[in-house]
C-alpha positions in Angstrom: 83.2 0.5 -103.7 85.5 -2.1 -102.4 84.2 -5.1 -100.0 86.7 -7.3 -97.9 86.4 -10.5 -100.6 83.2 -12.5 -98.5 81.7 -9.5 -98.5 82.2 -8.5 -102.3 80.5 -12.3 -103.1 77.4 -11.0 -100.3 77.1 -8.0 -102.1 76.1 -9.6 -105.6 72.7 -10.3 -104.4 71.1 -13.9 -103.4 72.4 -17.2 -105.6 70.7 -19.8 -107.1 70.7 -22.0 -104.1 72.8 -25.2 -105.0 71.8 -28.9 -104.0 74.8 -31.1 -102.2 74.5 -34.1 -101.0 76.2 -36.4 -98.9 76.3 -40.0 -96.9 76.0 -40.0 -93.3 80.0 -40.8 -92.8 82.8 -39.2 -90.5 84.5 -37.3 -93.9 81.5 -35.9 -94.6 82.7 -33.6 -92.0 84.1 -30.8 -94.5 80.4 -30.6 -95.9 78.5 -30.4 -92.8 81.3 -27.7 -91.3 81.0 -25.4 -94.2 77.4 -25.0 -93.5 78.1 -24.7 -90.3 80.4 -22.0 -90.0 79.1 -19.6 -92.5 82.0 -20.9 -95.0 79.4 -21.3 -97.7 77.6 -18.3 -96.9 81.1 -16.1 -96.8 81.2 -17.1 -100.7 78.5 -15.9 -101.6 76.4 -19.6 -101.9 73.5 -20.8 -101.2 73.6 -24.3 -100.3 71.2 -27.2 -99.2 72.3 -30.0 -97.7 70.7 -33.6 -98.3 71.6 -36.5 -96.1 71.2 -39.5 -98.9 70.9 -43.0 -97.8 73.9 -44.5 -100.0 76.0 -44.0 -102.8 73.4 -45.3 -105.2 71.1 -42.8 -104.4 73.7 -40.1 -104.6 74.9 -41.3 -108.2 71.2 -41.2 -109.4 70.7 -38.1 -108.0 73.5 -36.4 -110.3 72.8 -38.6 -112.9 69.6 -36.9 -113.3 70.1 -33.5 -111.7 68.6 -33.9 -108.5 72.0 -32.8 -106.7 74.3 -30.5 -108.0 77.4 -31.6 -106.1 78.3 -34.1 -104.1 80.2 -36.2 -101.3 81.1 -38.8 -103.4 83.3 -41.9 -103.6 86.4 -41.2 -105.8 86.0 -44.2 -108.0 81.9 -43.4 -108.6 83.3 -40.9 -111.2 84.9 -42.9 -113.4 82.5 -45.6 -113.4 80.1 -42.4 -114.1 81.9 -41.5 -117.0 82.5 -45.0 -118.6 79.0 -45.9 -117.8 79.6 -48.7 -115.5 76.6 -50.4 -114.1 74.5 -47.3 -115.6 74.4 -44.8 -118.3 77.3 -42.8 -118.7 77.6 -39.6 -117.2 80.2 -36.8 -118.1 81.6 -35.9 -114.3 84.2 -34.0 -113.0 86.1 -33.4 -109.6 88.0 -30.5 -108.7 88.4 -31.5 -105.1 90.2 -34.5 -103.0 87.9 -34.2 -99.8 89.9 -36.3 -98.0 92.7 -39.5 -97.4 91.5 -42.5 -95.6 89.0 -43.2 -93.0 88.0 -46.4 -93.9 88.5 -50.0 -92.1 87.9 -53.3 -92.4 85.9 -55.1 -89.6 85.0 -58.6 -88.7 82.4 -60.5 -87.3 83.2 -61.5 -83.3 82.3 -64.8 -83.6 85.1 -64.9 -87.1 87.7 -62.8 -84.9 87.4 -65.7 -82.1 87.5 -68.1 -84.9 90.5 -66.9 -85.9 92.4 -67.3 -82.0 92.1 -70.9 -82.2 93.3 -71.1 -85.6 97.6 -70.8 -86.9 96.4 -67.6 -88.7 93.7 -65.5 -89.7 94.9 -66.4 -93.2 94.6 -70.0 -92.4 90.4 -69.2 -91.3 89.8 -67.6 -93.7 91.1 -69.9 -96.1 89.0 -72.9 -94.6 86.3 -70.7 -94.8 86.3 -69.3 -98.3 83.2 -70.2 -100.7 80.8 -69.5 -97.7 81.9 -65.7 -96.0 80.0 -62.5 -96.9 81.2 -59.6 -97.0 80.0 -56.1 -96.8 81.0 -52.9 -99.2 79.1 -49.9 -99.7 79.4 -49.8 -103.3 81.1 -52.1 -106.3 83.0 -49.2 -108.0 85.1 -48.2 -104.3 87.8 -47.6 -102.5 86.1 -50.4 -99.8 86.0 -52.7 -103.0 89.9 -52.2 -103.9 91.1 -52.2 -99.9 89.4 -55.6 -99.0 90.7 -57.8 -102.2 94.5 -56.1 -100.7 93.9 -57.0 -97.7 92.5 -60.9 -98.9 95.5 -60.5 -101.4 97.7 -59.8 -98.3 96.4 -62.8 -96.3 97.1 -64.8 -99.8 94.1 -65.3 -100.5 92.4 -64.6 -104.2 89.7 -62.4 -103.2 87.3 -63.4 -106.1 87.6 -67.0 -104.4 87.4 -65.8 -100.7 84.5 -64.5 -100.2 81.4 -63.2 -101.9 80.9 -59.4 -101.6 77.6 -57.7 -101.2 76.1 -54.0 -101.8 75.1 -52.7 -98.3 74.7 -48.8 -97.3 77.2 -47.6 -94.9 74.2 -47.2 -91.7 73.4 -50.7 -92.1 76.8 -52.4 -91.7 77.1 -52.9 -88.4 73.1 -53.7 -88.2 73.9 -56.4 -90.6 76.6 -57.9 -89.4 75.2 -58.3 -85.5 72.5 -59.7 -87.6 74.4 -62.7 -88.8 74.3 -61.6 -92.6 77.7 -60.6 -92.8 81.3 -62.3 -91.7 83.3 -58.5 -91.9 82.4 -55.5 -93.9 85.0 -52.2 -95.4 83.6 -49.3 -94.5 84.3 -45.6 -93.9 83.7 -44.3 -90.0 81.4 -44.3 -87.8 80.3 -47.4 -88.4 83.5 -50.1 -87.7 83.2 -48.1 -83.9 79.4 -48.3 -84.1 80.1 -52.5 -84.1 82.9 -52.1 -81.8 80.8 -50.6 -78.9 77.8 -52.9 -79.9 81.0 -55.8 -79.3 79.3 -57.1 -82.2 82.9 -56.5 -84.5 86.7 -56.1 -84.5 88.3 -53.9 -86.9 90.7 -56.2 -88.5 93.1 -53.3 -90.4 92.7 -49.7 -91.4 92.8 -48.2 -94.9 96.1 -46.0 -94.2 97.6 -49.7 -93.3 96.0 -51.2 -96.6 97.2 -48.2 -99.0 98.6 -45.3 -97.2 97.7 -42.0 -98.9 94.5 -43.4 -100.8 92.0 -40.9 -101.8 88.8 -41.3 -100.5 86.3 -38.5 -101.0 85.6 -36.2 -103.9 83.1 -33.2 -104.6 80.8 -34.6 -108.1 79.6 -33.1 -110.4 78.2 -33.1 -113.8 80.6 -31.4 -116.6 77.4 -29.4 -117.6 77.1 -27.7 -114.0 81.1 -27.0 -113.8 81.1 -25.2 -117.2 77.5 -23.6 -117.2 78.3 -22.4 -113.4 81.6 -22.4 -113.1 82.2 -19.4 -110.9 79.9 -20.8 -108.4 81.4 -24.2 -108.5 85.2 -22.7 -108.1 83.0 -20.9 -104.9 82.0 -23.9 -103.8 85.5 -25.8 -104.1 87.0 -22.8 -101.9 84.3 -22.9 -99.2 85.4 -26.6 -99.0 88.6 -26.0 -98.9 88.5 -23.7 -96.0 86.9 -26.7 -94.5 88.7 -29.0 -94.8 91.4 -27.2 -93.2 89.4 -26.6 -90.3 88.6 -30.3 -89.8 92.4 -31.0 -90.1 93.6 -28.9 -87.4 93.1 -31.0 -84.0 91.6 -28.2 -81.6 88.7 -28.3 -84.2 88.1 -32.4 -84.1 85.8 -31.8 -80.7 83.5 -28.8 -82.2 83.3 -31.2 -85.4 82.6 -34.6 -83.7 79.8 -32.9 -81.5 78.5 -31.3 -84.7 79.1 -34.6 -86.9 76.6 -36.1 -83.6 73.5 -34.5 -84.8 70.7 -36.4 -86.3 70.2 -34.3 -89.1 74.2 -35.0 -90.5 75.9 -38.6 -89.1 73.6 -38.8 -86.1 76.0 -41.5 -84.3 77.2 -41.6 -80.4 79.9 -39.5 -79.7 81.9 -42.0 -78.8 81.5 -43.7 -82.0 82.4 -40.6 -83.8 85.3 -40.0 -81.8 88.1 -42.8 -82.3 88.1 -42.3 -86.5 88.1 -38.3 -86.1 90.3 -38.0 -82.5 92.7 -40.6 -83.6 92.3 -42.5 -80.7 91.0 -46.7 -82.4 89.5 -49.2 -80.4 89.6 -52.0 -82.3 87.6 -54.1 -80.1 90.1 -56.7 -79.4 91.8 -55.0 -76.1 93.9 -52.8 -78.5 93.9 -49.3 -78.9 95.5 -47.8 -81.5 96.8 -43.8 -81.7 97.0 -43.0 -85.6 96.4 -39.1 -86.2 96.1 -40.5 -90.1 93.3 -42.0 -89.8 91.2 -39.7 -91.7 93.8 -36.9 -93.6 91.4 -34.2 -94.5 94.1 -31.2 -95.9 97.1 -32.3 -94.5 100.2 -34.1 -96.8 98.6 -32.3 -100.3 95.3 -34.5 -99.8 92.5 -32.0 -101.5 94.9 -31.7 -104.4 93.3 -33.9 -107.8 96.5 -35.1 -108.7 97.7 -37.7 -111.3 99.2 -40.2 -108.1 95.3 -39.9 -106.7 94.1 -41.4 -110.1 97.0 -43.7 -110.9 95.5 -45.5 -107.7 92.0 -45.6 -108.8 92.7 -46.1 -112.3 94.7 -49.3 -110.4 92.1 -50.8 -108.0 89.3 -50.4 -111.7 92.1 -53.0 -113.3 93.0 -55.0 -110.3 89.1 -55.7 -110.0 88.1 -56.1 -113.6 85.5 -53.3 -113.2 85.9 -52.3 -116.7 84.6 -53.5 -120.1 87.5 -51.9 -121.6 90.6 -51.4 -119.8 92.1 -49.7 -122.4 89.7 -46.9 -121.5 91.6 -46.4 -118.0 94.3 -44.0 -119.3 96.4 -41.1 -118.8 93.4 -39.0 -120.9 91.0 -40.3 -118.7 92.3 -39.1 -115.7 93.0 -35.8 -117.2 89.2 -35.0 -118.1 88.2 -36.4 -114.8 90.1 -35.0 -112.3 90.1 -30.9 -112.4 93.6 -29.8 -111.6 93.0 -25.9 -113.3 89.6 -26.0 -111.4 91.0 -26.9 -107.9 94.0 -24.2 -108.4 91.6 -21.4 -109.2 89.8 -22.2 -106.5 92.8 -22.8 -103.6 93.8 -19.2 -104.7 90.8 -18.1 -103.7 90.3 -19.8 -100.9 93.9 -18.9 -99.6 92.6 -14.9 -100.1 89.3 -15.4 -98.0 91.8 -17.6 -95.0 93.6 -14.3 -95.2 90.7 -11.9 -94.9 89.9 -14.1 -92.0 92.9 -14.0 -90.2 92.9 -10.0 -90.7 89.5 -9.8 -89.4 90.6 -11.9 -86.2 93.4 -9.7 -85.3 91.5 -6.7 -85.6 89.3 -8.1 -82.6 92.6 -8.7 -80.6 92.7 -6.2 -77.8 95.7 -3.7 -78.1 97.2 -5.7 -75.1 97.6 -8.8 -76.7 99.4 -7.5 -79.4 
C-alpha cells in the first residue's frame, strides 16, 4: 500500500522515543517548533524535549547518554572530540541550526563610563586587569566574538578582562548584580537587561563575524551510526523548522510559543527584538537588522567547510587546544556531517512537498 511520505513513517509503528535537549535561548526556536507543529511526529519520531540549565549540563548529558541529540554550541563538538576540559567524546553534526543571534552587552554604569571618556577603547583600556566578563561557555562562539570585539577596540583580550563561566538565564541577573562589567550571549537575555535598563548591547554577532555559525544538533557517533535512519528523520524534521522560523509571518506564532515557561519562558517583548529584527540597544538606538538570528536563509543549516574553517579559527585564535596541529582539514571532515545533512534535506524537501500538496487540496475550487 502506498502512504503520502509522513504517513508511510506513522505507519511503521511507535519509535523508540529520543531524548533532545536544549538551552532556554531565542535559536532554540527550531527545536521547540518541531514539537510544536507535529514536524517530529510527521516523521515518524518520538521526541522529548529537556530544557537544560547550560551548556555544561548538555555536554554531560551526551557524554554519558542521557540526551540523544542536542541544541548545542558549534565549538562544544570539537572540544568533545579532542577532549577539551573532559573526556573525549566521538560527536558528530549533520545540521547548522542557525547563523548569529548573539550580542555583546555592557554594564550601564560602564556604557556611561564610556560617554565621558575619548573612546570606549580608551575605558576600557584604563580599566583592564579589573572588568569581568560573562560567557556561557569557554569552548564558544561568545568566547571567539568578545576577544574580536576587544581585538577590535585594540585591546589584547587575554589582558582586558577576565572571562567567567555563567549560564545564559543568569546573565542579565548577574550583571544588575554588580558581578559582571558586559557579558556575550545569545538572545533573550541582552533584551532581558535592556528592559531591566540594567545593560546596553554594545555590538551584535553578525557585526562581529557576519555569517558565523551558531547552533548545531549533537550527537554521539554511536547514535548516528547505530540509528541512523532515525537521526537523518530527525535532521529533516529540523530542517522543516528551521524554515518555518525563517519566514517572517511565522516570527509572531514562534515568539509567543518561544514565551512559554516550559521552553525560553522570557517576556514577549524580550523575545521579540532578536527574533522580529527590531534591537533596542538601550542607548536611545534602535536598530532594524532582519540578520540578526539567520535560521535557513543564505545556506545556514548547511555543515560546510567555511562553517568549520571559522571554528577551527576562533580554537587557534584562543589557544583552546593542547595541540593545534589537531585542528585540520580531517578534523572537520569527521565532525561536520555533509552526506548526513544531504540525505536528510532530500528528504525533508519531499515531506515540504507533500505539505504543500496537502494545502492545496484544502483550497476551495474558487481560489484556484
Amino acid at each position: 500500500m502506498h502512504y503520502p511520505l509522513k504517513d508511510r513513517f506513522r505507519a511503521g509503528g511507535k519509535s523508540q522515543p529520543l531524548k533532545v535537549g536544549f538551552v532556554p535561548l531565542s535559536d532554540c526556536a527550531p527545536l521547540i517548533m518541531a514539537k510544536e507543529l507535529g514536524l517530529f511526529k510527521d516523521h515518524g519520531l518520538n521526541v522529548q524535549l529537556s530544557r537544560e540549565v547550560g551548556w555544561a549540563t548538555v555536554r554531560d548529558k551526551i557524554f554519558f547518554g542521557e540526551l540523544d541529540a542536542a541544541h548545542a554550541l558549534a565549538p562544544m563538538l570539537f572540544a568533545a572530540v579532542l577532549g577539551l576540559k573532559g573526556p573525549p567524546t566521538d560527536c558528530v553534526t549533520a545540521l547548522v541550526l542557525n547563523l548569529h543571534g548573539n550580542a555583546i552587552t555592557l554594564s550601564r554604569s560602564l556604557w556611561e563610563a564610556s560617554l565621558k571618556a575619548p573612546t570606549l577603547g580608551t575605558l576600557l583600556t584604563e580599566q583592564r586587569g579589573r572588568l569581568v566578563f560573562g560567557i556561557p561557555f569557554r569552548h564558544s562562539s561568545h568566547h571567539f566574538l568578545l576577544r574580536s570585539w576587544f581585538k577590535s577596540l585594540g585591546l589584547d583580550a587575554d589582558n582586558a578582562a577576565q572571562f567567567v563561566v555563567v549560564p545564559p538565564p543568569q546573565m542579565a541577573l548577574n550583571l544588575k548584580a554588580g558581578h559582571l562589567d558586559g557579558y556575550c550571549v545569545g538572545e533573550p537575555w541582552n533584551s532581558i537587561a535592556v528592559l531591566e535598563r540594567s545593560g546596553v548591547i554594545a555590538a551584535t554577532s553578525s557585526e562581529i563575524a557576519p555569517r558565523h555559525p551558531e547552533k548545531v544538533l549533537m550527537v554521539r557517533r554511536e547514535f548516528a551510526s547505530s540509528r541512523r535512519d532515525e537521526h537523518t528523520r530527525l535532521v529533516a524534521a529540523l530542517l522543516n523548522a528551521c524554515r518555518y522560523c525563517d519566514a517572517p509571518e511565522n516570527r509572531a506564532h514562534v515568539i509567543e510559543t518561544l514565551s512559554q515557561k516550559q521552553y525560553v519562558g522570557a517576556p514577549l517583548e524580550a523575545l521579540r527584538p532578536g527574533l522580529a529584527g527590531e534591537l533596542d540597544r538601550g542607548d536611545g538606538h534602535f536598530d532594524r537588522n532582519d540578520d540578526f538570528t539567520i535560521f535557513a536563509r543564505n545556506n545556514a543549516n548547511d555543515p560546510s567547510p567555511d562553517k568549520t574553517a571559522w571554528i577551527l579559527e576562533g580554537l587557534r585564535s584562543a589557544n583552546l587546544s593542547r595541540d593545534p596541529r589537531a585542528l585540520n582539514r580531517r578534523l572537520e571532515q569527521e565532525i561536520f556531517s555533509a552526506q548526513t545533512f544531504d540525505e536528510a534535506l532530500r528528504l525533508s524537501n519531499e515531506t515540504q512537498h507533500d505539505d504543500e500538496k496537502e494545502s492545496a487540496h484544502e483550497i476551495p475550487p474558487a481560489f484556484h
